[in-house]
N, CA, C and O of each residue as an XYZ file, in Angstrom:
348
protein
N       0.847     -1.184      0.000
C       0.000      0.000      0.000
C       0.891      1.245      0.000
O       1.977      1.237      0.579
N       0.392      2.386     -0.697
C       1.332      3.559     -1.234
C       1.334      4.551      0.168
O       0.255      4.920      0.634
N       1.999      4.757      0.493
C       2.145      5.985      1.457
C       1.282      7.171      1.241
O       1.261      7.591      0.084
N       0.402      7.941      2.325
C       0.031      8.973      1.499
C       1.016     10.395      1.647
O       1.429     10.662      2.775
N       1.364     11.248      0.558
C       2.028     12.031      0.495
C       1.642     13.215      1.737
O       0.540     13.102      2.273
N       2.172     13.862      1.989
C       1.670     15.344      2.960
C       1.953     16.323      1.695
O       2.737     16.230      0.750
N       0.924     17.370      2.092
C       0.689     18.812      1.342
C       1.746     19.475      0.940
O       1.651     20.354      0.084
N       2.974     19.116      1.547
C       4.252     19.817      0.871
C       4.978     18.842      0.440
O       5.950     19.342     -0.126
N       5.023     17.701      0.406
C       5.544     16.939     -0.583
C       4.621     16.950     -2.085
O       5.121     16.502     -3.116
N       3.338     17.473     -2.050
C       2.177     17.192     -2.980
C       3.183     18.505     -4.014
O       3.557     18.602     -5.182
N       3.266     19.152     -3.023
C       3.402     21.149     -3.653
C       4.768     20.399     -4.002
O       4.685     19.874     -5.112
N       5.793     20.228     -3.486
C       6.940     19.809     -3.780
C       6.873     19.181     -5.615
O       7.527     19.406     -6.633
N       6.069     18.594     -5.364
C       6.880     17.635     -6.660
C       6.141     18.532     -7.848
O       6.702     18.690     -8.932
N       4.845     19.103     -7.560
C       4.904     19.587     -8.162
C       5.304     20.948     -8.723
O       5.265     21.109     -9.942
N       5.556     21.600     -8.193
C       6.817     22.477     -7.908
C       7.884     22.095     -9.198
O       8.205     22.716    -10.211
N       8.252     20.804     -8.666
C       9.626     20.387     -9.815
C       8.808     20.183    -11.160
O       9.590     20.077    -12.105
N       7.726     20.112    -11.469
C       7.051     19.880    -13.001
C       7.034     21.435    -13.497
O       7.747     21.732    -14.456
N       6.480     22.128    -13.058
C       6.370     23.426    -13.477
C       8.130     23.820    -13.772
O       8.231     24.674    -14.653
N       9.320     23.410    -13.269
C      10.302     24.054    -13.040
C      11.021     23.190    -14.816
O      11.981     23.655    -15.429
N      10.324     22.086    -15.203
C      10.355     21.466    -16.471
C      11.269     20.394    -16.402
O      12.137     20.083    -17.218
N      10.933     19.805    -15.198
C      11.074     18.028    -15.163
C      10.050     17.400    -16.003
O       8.891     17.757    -15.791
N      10.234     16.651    -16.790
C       9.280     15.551    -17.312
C       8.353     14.830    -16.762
O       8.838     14.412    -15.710
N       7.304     14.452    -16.880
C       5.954     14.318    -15.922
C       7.036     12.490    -16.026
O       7.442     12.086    -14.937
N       7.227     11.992    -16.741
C       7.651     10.608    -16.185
C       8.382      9.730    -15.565
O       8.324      8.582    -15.123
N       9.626     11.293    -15.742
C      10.935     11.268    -15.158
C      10.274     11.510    -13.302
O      10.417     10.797    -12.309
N       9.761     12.447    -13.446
C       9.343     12.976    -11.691
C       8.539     11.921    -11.206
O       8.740     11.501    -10.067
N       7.408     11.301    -12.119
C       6.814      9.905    -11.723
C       7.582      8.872    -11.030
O       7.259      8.658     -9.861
N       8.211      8.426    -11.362
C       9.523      7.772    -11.027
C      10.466      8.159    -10.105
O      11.038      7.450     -9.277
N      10.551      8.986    -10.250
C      11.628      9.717     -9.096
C      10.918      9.606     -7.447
O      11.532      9.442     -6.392
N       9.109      9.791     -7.700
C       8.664      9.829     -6.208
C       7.856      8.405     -6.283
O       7.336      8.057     -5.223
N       7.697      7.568     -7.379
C       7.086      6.641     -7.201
C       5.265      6.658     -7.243
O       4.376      5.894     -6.868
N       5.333      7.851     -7.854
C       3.746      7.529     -7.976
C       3.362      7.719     -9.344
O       4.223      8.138    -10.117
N       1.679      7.368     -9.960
C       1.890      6.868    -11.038
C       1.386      8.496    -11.923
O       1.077      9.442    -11.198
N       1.363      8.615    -12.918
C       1.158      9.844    -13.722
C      -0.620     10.291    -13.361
O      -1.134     11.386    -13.133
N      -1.158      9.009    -13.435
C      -2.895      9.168    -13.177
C      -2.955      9.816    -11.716
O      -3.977     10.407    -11.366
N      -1.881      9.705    -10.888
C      -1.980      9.906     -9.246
C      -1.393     11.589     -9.533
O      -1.945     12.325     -8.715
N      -0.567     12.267    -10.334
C       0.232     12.724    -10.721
C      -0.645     14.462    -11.163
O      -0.572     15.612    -10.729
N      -1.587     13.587    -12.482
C      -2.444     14.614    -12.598
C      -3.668     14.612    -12.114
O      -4.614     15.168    -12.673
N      -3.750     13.844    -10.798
C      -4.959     14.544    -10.053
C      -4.496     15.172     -9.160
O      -5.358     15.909     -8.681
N      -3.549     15.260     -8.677
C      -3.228     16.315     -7.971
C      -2.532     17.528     -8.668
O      -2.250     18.585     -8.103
N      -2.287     17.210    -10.029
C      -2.386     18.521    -10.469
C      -3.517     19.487    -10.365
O      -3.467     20.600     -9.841
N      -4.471     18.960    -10.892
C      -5.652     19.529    -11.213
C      -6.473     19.771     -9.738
O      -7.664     20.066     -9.645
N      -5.488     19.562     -8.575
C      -6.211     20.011     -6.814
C      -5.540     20.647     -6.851
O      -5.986     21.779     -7.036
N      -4.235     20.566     -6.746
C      -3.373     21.382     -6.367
C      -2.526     22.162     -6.941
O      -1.651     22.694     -6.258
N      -2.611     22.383     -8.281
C      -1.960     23.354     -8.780
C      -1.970     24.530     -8.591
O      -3.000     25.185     -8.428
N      -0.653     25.047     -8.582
C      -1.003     26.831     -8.115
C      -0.869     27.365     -6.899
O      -0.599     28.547     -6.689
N      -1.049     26.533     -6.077
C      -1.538     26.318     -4.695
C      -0.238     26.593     -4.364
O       0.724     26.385     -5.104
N      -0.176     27.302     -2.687
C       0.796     27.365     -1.856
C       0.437     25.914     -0.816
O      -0.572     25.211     -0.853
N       1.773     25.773      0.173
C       1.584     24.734      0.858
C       0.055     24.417      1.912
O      -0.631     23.433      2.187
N       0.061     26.851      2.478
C      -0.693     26.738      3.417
C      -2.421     26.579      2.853
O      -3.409     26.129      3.433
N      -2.307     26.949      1.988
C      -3.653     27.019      0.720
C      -4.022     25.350      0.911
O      -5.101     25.075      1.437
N      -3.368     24.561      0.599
C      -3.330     23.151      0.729
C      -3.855     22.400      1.906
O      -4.530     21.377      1.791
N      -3.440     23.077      3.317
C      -4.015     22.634      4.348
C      -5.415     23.401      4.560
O      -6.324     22.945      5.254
N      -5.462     24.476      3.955
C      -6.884     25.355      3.749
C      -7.858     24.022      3.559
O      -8.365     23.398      4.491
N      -7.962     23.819      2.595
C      -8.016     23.277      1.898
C      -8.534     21.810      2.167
O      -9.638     21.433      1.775
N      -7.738     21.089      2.800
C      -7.942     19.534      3.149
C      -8.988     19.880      4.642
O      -9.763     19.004      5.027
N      -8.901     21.086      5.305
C      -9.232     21.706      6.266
C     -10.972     21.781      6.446
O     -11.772     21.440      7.318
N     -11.036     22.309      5.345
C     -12.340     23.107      4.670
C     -13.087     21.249      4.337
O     -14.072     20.797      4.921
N     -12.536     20.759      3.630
C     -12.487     19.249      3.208
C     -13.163     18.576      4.112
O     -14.264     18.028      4.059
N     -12.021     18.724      5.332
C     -12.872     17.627      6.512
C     -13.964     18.856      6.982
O     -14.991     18.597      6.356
N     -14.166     19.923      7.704
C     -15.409     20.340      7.716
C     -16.505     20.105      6.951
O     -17.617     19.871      7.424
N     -16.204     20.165      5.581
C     -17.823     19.876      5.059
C     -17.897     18.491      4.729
O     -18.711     18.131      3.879
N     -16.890     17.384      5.492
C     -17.298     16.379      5.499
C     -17.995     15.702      6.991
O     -18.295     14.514      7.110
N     -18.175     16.816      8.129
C     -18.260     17.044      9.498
C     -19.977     17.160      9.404
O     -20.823     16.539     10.048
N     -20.154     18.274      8.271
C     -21.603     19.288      7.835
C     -22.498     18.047      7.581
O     -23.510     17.648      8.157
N     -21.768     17.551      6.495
C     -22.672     16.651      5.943
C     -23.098     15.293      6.674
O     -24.044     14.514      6.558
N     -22.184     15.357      7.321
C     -22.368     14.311      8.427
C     -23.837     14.152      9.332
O     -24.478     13.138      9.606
N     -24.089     15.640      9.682
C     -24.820     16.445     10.759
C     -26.159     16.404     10.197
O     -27.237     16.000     10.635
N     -25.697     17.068      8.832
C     -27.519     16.945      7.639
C     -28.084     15.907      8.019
O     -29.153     15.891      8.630
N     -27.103     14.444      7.537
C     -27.612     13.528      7.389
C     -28.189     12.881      8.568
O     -29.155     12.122      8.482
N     -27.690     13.131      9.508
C     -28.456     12.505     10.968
C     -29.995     13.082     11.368
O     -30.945     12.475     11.865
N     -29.845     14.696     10.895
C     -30.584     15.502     11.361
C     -31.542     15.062     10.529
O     -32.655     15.178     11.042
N     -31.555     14.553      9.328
C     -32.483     14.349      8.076
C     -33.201     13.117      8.776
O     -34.422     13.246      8.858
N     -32.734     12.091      9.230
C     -32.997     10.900      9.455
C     -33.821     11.035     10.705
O     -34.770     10.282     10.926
N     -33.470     11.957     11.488
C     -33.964     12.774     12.739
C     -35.488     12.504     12.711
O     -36.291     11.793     13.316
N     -35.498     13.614     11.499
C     -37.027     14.475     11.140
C     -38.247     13.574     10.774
O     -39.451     13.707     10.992
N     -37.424     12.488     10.060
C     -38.143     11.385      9.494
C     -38.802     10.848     10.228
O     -40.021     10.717     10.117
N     -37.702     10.192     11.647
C     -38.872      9.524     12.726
C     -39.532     10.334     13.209
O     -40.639      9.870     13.483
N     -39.380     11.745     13.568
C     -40.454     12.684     14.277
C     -41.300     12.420     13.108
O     -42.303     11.775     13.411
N     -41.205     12.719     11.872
C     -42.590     12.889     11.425
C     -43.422     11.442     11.121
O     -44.626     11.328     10.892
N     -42.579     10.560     11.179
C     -43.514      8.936     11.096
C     -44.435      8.811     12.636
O     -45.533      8.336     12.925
N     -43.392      9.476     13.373
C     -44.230      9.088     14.826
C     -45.463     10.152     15.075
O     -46.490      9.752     15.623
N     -45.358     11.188     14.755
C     -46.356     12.442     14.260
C     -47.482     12.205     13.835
O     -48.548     12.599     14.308
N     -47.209     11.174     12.400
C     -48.531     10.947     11.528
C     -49.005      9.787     12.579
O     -50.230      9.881     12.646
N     -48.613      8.887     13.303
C     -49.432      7.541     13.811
C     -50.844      8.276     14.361
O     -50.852      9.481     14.611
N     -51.751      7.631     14.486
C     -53.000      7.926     15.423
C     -52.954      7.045     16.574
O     -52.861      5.818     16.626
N     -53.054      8.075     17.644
C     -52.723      7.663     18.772
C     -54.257      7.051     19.573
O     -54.215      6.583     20.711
């Protein structure tokens, strides 16, 4: 199983592509594959390191949010099943 990179190794390598290393040569060099390569281009390009933890930051919050919807949704449901019964 592949290690997962941290946000400044992510910025790092790519860093060295923009600087006009070869996308296959740098593949190789960190061991990951070109498909792994340009998806984090396309997250992280451009990006500073701290932008990056913004970022993964913001990430887990609205994965916190959605968390919350979904309980709260499931919530409402039994209030309103138990609501409609005739008592």
């Amino acid at each position: 199983m592949a290690k997962r990179k941290t946000e400044e190794q992510i910025i790092a390598v790519l860093k060295e592509s923009e600087a006009g290393m070869k996308t296959s040569d740098l593949c190789r060099k960190h061991g990951i594959s070109e498909t792994t390569f340009y998806k984090w281009k396309d997250k992280f390009g451009g990006m500073t390191v701290s932008e990056a933890r913004r970022l993964r930051s913001l990430e887990q919050e609205n994965g916190r949010l959605k968390q919350i919807v979904a309980d709260l949704t499931l919530d409402v449901r039994a209030l309103k099943e138990i609501n409609s019964k005739n008592w």
